[in-house]
C-alpha positions, 0 to 999 in steps of 0.5 A, spaced: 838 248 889 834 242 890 829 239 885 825 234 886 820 229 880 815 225 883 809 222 880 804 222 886 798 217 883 793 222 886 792 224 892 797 229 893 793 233 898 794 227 903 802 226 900 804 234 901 809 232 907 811 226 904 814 233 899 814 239 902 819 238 908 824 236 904 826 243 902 826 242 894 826 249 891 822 246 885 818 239 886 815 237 878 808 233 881 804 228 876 797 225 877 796 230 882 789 235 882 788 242 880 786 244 887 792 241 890 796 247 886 791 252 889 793 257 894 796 255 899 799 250 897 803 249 902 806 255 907 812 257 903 811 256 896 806 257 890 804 252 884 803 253 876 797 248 874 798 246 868 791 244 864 787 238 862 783 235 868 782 238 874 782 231 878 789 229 875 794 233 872 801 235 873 803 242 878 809 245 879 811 248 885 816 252 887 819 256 893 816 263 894 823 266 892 824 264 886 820 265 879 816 261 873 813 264 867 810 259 862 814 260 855 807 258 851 802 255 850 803 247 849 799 244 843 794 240 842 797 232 843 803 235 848 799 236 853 803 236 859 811 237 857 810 245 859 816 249 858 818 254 864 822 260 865 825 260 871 828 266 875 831 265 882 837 264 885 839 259 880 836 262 871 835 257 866 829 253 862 825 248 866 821 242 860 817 239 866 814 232 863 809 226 863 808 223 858 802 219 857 799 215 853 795 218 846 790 213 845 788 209 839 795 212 837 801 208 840 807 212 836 805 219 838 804 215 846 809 217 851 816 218 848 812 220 842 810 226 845 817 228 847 819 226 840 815 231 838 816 237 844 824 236 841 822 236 834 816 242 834 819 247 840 827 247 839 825 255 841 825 251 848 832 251 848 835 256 845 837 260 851 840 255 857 841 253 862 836 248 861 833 242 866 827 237 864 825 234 867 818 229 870 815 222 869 817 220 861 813 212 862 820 211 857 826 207 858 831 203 853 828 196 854 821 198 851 825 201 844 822 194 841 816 195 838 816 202 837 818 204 829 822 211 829 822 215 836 825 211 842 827 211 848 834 211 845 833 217 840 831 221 846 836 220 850 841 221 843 838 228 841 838 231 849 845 230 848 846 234 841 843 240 847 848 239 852 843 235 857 845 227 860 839 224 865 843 226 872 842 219 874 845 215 869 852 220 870 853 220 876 852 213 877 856 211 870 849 206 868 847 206 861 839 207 859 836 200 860 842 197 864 839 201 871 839 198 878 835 202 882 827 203 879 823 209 880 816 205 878 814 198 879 808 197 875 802 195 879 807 195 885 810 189 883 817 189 886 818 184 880 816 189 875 821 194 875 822 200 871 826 206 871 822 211 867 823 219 871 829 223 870 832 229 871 836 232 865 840 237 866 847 240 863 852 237 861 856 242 866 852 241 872 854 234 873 860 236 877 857 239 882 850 234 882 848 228 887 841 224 885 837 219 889 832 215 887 826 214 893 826 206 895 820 202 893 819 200 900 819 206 903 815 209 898 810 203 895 805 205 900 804 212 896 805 211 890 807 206 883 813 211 883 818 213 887 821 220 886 827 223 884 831 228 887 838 232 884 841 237 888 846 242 885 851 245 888 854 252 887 
């Protein structure tokens, strides 16, 4: 199974083949347009919108053979960290995320909003497996200034639920520490981040690989870089 989150930085009609012929079963896009989810999405496979603007948005999209229902309908101020059952080759609970920003309320802004998805929705993992996945806007070097909820609270409480970033596993980083970014702000490759993660079981970790895009190969596509994980029977 291969999963792959990116955020496009709008387009995602002209930036399709950058995805699609990489063979993901499930690509998590963000700041993509509701008409790039429209059928046909690309040949062989359907999209879930997930609301909000219609110009810039996240949309789902999974190969034909497998299955997504939407769990519930996401509260107002959670927009778009959306849970998902899955059915295919591979069940489990899909969170796909983008955290953005609430203005004029900097504590509920980015991991706020996953803060408050893990305290308001723990129905969402009740049954496992479970993957989350997408543009979090989050990394540990931003906990300063944030009272409360952090980027380090979120990755402590995910591991309460058996779910580690795949990345930071198998490469043995810790959060705040990484040495390949998925964001470089502005498209300053002086200005780098890591802020998009695949978390997935514990378990999985075994039979995982992760690979993050390189700037130079995708900066001409967008301020991030995907990030894809593979996980093997």
């Amino acid at each position: 199974m291969k999963l792959i989150t990116w955020n496009c930085a709008r387009g995602f009609d002209k930036k399709k083949a950058l995805i699609f012929p990489t063979n993901p079963d499930i690509a998590v896009i963000q700041e993509c347009s509701k008409k790039s989810t429209e059928s046909p999405a690309y040949d062989g496979y359907e999209a879930v919108w997930t609301d909000g603007n219609p110009k810039i948005g996240m949309g789902v999209f999974y190969k034909k053979n497998w299955s997504l229902r939407r769990l519930d309908e996401t509260p107002s101020g959670i927009e778009w960290i959306v849970p998902f059952a899955v059915t295919g080759p591979q069940n489990f609970t899909l969170i796909a995320v983008w955290a953005c920003q609430i203005k004029g309320d900097k504590r509920a802004s980015y991991v706020g909003q996953i803060g408050r998805a893990l305290h308001e929705h723990r129905d969402w993992f009740e049954s496992g497996p479970i993957v989350m996945m997408g543009d979090f806007n989050s990394n540990a070097v931003l906990n300063k200034g944030r009272s409360g909820w952090n980027h380090s609270n979120m990755v402590s409480e995910l591991a309460t639920r058996g779910l580690v970033s795949g990345y930071h596993a198998l490469n043995n980083q810790e959060h705040g520490s990484e040495t390949t970014p998925t964001f470089h702000l502005l498209k300053d490759p002086d200005r780098p981040f890591h802020f998009d993660y695949i978390f997935a079981p514990q378990d999985w970790q075994a039979r995982m690989s992760v690979t993050v895009g390189s700037y130079a190969e995708w900066r001409t596509h967008s301020d991030h870089c995907p990030v894809t994980a593979e996980i093997f029977a």
